[in-house]
MARMISE-225110 format. One line per 5 residues: for each residue x, y, z of C-alpha. Coordinates in steps of 0.02 Angstrom, whole numbers, plus 50000, padded with zeros to 5 digits. Layout:
X/Y/Z  ...
//
This chain:
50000/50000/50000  50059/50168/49954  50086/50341/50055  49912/50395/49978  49812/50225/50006
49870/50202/50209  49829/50380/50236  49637/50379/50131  49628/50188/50223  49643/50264/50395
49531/50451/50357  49389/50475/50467  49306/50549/50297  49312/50495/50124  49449/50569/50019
49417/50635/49861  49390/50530/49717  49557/50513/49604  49527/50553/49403  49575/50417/49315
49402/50335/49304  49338/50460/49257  49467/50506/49124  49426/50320/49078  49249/50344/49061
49204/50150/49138  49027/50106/49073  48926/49988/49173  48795/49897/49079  48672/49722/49152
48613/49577/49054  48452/49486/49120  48465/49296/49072  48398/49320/48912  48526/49452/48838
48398/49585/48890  48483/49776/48930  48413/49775/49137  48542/49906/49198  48620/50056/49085
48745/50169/49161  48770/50376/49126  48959/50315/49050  48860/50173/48933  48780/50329/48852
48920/50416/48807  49014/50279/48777  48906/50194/48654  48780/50331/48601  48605/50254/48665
48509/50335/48818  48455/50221/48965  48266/50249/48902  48320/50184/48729  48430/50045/48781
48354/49968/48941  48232/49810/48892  48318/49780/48715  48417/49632/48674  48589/49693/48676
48662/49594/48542  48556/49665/48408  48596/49843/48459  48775/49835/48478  48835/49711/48371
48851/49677/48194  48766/49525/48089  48930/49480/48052  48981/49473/48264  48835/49421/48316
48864/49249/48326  49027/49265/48438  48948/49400/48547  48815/49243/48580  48938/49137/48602
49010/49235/48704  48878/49273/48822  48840/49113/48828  49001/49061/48890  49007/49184/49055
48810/49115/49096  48847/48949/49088  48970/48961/49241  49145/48970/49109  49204/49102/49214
49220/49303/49163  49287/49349/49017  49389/49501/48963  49449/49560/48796  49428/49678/48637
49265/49682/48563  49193/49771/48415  49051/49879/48439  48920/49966/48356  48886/50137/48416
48726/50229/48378  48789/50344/48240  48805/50180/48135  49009/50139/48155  49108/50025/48225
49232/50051/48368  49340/49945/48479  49287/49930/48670  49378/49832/48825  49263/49719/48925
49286/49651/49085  49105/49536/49073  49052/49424/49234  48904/49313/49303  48807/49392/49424
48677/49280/49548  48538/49372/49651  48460/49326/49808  48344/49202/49706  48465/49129/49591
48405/49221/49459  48562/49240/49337  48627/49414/49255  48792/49487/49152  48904/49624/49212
48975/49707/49080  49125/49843/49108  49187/49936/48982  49295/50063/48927  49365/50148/48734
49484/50032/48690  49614/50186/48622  49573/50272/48786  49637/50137/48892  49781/50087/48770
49832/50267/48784  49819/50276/48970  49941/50114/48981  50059/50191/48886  50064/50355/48997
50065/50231/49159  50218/50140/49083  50300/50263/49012  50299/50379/49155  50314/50216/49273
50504/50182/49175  50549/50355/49186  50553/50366/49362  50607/50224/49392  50748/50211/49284
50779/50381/49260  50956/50433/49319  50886/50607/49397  50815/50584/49566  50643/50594/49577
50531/50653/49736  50337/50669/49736  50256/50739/49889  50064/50773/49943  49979/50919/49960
50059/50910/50162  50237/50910/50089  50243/50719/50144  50344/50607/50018  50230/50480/49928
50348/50431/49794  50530/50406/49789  50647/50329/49641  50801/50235/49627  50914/50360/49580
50856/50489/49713  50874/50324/49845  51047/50286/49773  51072/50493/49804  51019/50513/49984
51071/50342/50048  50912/50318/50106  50776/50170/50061  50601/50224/49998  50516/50133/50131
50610/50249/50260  50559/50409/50167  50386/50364/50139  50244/50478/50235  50387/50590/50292
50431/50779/50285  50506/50819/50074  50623/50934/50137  50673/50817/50285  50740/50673/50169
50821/50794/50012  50980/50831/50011  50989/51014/49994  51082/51130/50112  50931/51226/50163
50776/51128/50230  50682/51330/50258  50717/51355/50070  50643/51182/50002  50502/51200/50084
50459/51359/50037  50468/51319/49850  50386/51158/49870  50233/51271/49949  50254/51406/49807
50229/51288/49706  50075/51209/49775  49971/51369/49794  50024/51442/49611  50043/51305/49496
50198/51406/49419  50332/51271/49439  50511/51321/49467  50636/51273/49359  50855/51252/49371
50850/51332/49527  51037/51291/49602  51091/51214/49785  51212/51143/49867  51213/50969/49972
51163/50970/50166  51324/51011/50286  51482/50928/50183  51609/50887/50293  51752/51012/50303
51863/51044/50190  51759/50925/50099  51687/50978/49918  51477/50946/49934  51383/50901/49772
51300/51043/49684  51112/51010/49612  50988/51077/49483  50833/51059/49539  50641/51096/49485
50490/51067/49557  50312/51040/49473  50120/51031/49537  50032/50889/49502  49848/50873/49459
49732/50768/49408  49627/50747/49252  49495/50849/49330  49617/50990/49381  49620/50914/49563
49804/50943/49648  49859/50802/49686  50054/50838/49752  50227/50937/49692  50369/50816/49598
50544/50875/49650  50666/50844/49509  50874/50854/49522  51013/50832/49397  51171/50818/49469
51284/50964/49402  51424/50956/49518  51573/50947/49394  51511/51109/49293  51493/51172/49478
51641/51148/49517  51711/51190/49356  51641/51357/49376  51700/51372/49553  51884/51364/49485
51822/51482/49362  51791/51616/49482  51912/51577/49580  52043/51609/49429  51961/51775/49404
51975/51818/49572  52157/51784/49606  52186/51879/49450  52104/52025/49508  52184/52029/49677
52345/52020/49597  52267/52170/49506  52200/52258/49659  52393/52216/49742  52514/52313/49602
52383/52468/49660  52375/52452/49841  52522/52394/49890  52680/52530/49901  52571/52686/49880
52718/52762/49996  52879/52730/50056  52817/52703/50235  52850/52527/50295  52722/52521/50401
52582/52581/50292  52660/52463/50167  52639/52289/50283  52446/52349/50307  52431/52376/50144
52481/52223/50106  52363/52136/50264  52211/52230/50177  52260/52137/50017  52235/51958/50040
52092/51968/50195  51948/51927/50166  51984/51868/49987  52141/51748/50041  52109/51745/50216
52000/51769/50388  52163/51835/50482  52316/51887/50411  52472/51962/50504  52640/52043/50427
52797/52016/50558  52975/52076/50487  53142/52003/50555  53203/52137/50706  53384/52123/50606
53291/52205/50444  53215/52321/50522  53393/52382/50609  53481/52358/50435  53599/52212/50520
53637/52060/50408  53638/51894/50501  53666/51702/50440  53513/51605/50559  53540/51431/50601
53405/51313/50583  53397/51287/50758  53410/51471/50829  53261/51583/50856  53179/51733/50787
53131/51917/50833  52992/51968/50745  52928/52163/50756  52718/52148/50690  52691/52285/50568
52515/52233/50542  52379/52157/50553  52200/52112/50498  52038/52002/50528  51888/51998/50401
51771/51991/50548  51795/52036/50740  51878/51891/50821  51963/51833/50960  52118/51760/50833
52148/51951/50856  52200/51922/51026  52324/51777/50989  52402/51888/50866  52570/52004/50917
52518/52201/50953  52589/52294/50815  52745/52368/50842  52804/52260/50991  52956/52115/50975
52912/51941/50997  53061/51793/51007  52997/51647/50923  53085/51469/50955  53152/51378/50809
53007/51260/50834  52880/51376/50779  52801/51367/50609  52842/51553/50561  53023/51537/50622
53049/51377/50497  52983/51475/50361  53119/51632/50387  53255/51510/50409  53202/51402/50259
53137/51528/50175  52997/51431/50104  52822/51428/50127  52753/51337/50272  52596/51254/50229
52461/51161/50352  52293/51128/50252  52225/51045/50416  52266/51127/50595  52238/51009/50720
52268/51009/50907  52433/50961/50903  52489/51105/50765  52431/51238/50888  52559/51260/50991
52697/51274/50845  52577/51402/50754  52531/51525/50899  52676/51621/50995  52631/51543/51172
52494/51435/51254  52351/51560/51294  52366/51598/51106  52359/51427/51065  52185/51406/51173
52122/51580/51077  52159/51514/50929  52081/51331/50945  51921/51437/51006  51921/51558/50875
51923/51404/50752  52075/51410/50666  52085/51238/50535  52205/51291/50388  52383/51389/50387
52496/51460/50280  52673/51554/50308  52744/51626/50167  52927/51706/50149  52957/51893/50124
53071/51888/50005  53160/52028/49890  53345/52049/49821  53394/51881/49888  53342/51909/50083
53225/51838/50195  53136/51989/50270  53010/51923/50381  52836/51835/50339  52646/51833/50287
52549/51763/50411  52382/51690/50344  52252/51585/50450  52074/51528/50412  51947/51485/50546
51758/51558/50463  51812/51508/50296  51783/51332/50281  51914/51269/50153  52090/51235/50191
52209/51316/50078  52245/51233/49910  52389/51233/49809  52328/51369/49709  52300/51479/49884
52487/51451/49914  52542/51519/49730  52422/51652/49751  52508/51698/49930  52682/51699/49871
52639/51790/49724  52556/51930/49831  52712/51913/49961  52838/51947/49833  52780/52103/49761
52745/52152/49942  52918/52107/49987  52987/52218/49850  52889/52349/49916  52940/52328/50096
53120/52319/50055  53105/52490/49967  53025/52556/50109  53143/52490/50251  53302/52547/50154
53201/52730/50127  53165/52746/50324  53355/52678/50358  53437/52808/50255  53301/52933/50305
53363/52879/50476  53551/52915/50438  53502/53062/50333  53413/53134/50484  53530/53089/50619
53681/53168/50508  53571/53312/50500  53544/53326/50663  53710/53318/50724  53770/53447/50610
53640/53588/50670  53680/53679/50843  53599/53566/50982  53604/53704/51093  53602/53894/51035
53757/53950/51107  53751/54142/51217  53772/54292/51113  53817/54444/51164  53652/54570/51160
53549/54427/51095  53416/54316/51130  53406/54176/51009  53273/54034/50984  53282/53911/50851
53176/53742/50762  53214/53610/50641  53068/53545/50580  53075/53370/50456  52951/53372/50307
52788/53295/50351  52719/53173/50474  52858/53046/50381  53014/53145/50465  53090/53161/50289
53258/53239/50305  53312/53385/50196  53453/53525/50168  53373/53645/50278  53478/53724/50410
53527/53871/50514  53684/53917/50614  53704/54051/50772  53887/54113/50744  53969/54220/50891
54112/54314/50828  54252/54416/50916  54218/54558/50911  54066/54535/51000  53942/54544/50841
53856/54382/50804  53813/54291/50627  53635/54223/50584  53631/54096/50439  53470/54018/50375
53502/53903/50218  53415/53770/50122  53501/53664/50020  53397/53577/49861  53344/53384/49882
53321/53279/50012  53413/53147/50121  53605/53100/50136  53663/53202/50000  53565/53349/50055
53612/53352/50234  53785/53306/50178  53800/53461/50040  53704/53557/50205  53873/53510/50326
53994/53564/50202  53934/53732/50176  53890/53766/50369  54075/53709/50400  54132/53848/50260
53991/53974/50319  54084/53958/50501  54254/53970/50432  54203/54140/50330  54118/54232/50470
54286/54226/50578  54378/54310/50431  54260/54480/50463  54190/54482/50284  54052/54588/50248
53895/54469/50229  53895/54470/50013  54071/54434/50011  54039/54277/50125  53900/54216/49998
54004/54273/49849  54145/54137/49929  54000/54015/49959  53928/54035/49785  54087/53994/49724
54098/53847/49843  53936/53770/49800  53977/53794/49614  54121/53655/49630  54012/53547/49696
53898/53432/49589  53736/53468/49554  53703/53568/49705  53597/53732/49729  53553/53819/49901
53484/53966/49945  53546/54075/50087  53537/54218/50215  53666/54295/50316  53643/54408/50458
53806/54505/50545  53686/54583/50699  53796/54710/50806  53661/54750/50930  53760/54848/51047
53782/54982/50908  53596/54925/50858  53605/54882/50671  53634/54715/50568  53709/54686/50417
53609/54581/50289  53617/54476/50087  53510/54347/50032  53556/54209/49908  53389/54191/49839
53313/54146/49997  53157/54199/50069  53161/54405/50168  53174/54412/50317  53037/54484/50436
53075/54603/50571  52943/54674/50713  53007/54838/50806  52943/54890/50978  52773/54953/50944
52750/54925/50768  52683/54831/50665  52801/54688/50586  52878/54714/50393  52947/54607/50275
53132/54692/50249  53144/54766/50071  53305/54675/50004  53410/54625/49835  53361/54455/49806
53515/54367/49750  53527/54219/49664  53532/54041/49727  53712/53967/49756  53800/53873/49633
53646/53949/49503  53743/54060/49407  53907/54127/49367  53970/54312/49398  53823/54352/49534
53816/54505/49626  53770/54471/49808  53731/54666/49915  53755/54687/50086  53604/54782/50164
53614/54877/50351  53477/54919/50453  53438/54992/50614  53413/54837/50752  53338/54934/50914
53329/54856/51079  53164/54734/51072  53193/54706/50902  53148/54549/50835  53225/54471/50685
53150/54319/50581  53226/54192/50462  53143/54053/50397  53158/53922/50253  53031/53922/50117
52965/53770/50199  52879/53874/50310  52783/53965/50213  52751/53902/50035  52605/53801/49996
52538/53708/49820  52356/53815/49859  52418/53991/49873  52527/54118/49815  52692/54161/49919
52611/54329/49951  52451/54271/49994  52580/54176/50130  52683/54298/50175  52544/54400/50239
52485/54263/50323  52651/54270/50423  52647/54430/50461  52479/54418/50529  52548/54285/50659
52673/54399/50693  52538/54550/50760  52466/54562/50943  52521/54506/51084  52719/54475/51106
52742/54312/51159  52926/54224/51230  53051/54173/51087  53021/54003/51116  52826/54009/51130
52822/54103/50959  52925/53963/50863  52790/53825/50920  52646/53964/50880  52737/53987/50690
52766/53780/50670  52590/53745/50722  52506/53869/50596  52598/53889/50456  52680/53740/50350
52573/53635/50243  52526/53471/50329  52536/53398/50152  52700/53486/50102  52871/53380/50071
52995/53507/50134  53085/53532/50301  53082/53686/50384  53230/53803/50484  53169/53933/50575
53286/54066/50680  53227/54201/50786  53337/54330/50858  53297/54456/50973  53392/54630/51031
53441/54658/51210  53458/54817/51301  53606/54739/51398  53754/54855/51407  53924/54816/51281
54058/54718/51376  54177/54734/51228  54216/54834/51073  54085/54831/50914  54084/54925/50783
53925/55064/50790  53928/55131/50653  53870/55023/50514  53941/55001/50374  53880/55067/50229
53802/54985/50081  53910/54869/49985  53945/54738/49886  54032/54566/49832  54053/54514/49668
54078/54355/49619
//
């Protein structure tokens, strides 16, 4: 007994009637004893033509048979009253209209209550029930040798049918799917989803077709089949719904087929996304997150970017396979918050790994260290100590990779790459991907450590050349700042110099040489050394840049402007030239500050034969003198005008200490965005009495040619 039987067997109620007697129109007609018609169904009157008023008391051999048949049907009849048993077969019959058709008989002896005798004929269109055997068997074959699985459930979403294939599919028998939940006993990854079509379906008659889905919970790392599946209402003849057939075609080669697909495209387009992410600046740093931001959540849940302590301080070791590490963490990145976050080392802090540790294998060997499956006992050679190992078990962690930093022949540290949401363990293709990735990275990170080491020298030389300490001048108060370019500390050729002389007067010098890093700062020591030299000779200020123009012009490639200041404040003037540099400001007691009116210059080592004047100018007690780099002022938005004025501006109101107004000048000023250092010298007159001899009366206007 079937799903539908047991269930209509055990109702309380009749079910409804199926269709398929009535598609096959059964006729029901009864034979007295005598061949008489006694009993003449609705179905007999469509079936052969004659109403129950025109059939019932005629002898049914001489209304539905031919002379020629007549005989046989006698026979026949004869046959089933005389106790031969039923009979059943193809008989030619004629219908009302005059022709001839073929009808199926099922004919029996019937016996009343008085032992009266009778004939029950059934019957049915012979091409009708030919035609309805074919459907049964061919749909009967189909099913059940079909190679798709096949499902049929009632109108409750119980199965009532299952076939081989769909058996062979789920593992499962027929008999133990029978009368159960459909979407218990399918295979499909999400019972919600099933059931929802398979009720779609049922209220709209609209069947759904191809619809895609993956098996029910594969194991990890495991590949799970991929399906195509449809679903269809059923009805019956009449239009009554009987169920929904579920339908699925196993497609899980072209699946997985187009799963590589994508996954090609993918990788090529994060090796794309990499050449533009990756090395946007020479900051190491920014570099290792750029790289971390790179391959998670495309590569990986939790990636991590540690560099060798020895790189990183520019010191060249051989490692033996058995001695540890010292990694610094530049960076690192989850695709979702996690506690594998925790287990990871803060950024920026040294951690010593032993040679047993994964990471520390794959610096010494520089090759990629590669565990598809992390199990317990991999934990404790992955994470940096026990707690770590714990977080990490928690957090989930299954597959690994370690992958070399690698450029110009060195081991530089490694890419640290862990998956714990992600169910797949890394493939082969993961790992190519990943050292791909790591070795333009690397490339970039070695650019970017060597930058910050001889940005590191270039600064330090710096540095060391400018006066740590502004040494006492007679009459003067002095405050000074350095200032690198940008957040980056880049060092340049800026510099200034405070120069007491003799005779009790005291140089200024404010210079920027043109470039950047070791060159600059070296070209930037070579001329402060001559500047210093000069000033002790007593040269007017345009002779001393005349001798440094000349100086600069032997060596290569090298341009600087300048500004020399000889102040004598106890016979209250100073003695200026510029060497294309920037004027000077200067704020007198209870005026407003100006921007001193000089000859220009030009910039040293620009041109040959330059003239270089010497400028005086009254330097009052409370005087304040400014120099400053262009660094300080010059921006890519504005004019130097606009900026000048902008300086002056600062420079109006309230006077503040030396020292206060160099941090009010740094903090407002430069251009957070600009690449160029600053030098900034402020001198200020004293009313302090003369000790010693100075000259006080300035000299007058003059010049050095060169």
């Amino acid at each position: 007994m079937d799903a539908d039987a047991a269930d209509a067997f055990g109702a309380a109620t009749p079910s409804e009637p199926g269709g398929l007697l009535d598609t096959l129109g059964v006729a029901a007609v009864v034979l007295d004893a005598d061949g008489r018609i006694r009993l003449w169904s609705p179905q007999a009157h469509e079936l052969f033509g004659w109403s129950a008023d025109e059939a019932l008391g005629r002898y049914a051999a001489h209304m539905l048979v031919s002379e020629d048949d007549s005989g046989l049907a006698l026979d026949l009849f004869a046959q089933v009253m005389e106790g031969g048993g039923s009979w059943s077969g193809v008989f030619p019959i004629r219908h009302k209209d005059g022709s001839n058709r073929l009808v199926e008989f099922r004919n029996m002896r019937l016996t009343d209550r008085d032992g009266a005798l009778y004939a029950l004929g059934i019957a049915a269109d012979h091409t009708v029930v030919r035609g309805i055997e074919r459907n049964l068997a061919l749909s009967a074959q189909l099913v059940a040798q079909s190679p798709t699985g096949v499902a049929v459930a009632d109108t409750d979403l119980r199965l009532v049918l299952v076939n081989g294939a769909l058996e062979r599919i789920t593992g499962r028998s027929a008999d133990s799917c029978l009368g159960r939940p459909a979407a218990d006993h399918l295979p499909f990854e999400d019972r919600d989803d099933v059931e929802a079509a398979m009720r779609q379906v049922l209220e709209s008659g609209t069947p759904l077709l191809s619809r895609a889905s993956t098996e029910r919970a594969p194991a990890r790392g495991e590949d799970g089949r991929a399906w195509r599946v449809s679903y269809f209402r059923l009805e019956g003849s009449t239009g009554r719904v009987i169920g929904v057939a579920v339908t699925m075609i196993d497609v899980t080669e072209q699946f997985r087929a187009d799963q590589r697909s994508a996954q090609a495209r993918r990788r090529l387009a994060l090796i794309a996304d990499a050449s533009t992410r990756i090395g946007t600046t020479l900051d190491l740093e920014q570099t290792a997150r750029e790289l971390a931001d790179t391959v998670v959540p495309d590569l990986a849940d939790i990636a991590a970017v540690d560099v060798l302590d020895t790189v990183i301080q520019a010191r060249s070791t051989t490692r033996a396979p058995t001695a540890p590490a010292h990694f610094r963490a530049l960076a690192v990145k989850t695709a979702y918050p996690t506690s594998a976050a925790d287990a990871a080392d803060p950024v920026g802090e040294i951690t010593r790994y032993e040679a047993d540790r994964l990471v520390t294998r794959c610096v010494t060997t520089g090759r990629t260290v590669h565990l598809a499956h992390v199990g317990a006992e991999d934990l404790p050679h992955v994470a940096r100590d026990e707690p770590a190992a714990t977080v990490l078990a928690h957090a989930g962690l299954h597959s690994y990779l370690a992958v070399p930093l690698i450029a110009r022949g060195e081991v530089l540290g490694a890419l640290d790459l862990k998956r714990a949401r992600n169910p797949q363990p890394f493939t082969e293709d993961d790992i190519l991907l990943a050292e791909e990735l790591a070795a333009r990275a690397a490339v970039c990170i070695d650019n970017a450590r060597w930058y910050q080491t001889q940005l590191q020298a270039a600064t330090t030389l710096q540095r060391h050349l400018l006066p740590r300490t502004p040494p006492d001048s007679p009459g003067l108060q002095v405050a000074s700042r350095y200032q690198p370019a940008g957040a980056a500390g880049h060092a340049g050729g800026d510099w200034f110099d405070i120069i007491p002389l003799a005779d009790g007067t005291t140089a200024l010098v404010v210079g920027d040489v043109m470039g950047s890093g070791i060159k600059a700062a070296a070209t930037m020591g070579q001329l402060r050394t001559a500047t210093r030299t000069l000033a002790r000779l007593g040269l007017q200020p345009a002779e001393i840049l005349r001798h440094l123009d000349q100086l600069t012009g032997e060596l290569e490639e090298t341009i600087a402007t300048c500004v020399y200041a000889l102040c004598a404040p106890y016979a209250q003037t100073c003695h200026i030239a510029l060497a294309g540099h920037p004027p000077p400001a200067l704020l007198l007691p209870g005026k407003a500050p100006v921007l001193l009116e000089l000859p220009t210059g030009a910039p040293l080592g620009a041109a040959e034969d330059v003239l270089f004047t010497t400028t005086s100018f009254a330097l009052p007690p409370g005087a304040r003198l400014f120099l400053y780099t262009d660094g300080l002022v010059e921006t890519r938005r504005h004019s130097i005008d606009t900026r000048i004025n902008a300086l002056l501006r600062h420079l109006t109101g309230p006077r503040l200490p030396l020292e206060a107004t160099c941090d009010r000048l740094l903090a407002a000023l430069p251009d957070p965005e600009s690449h160029d250092d600053i030098a900034l010298l402020i001198a200020e007159a004293t009313t302090d009495a003369p000790p010693g001899p100075q000259s006080g009366t300035p000299p007058t206007r003059g010049s050095g040619l060169s």
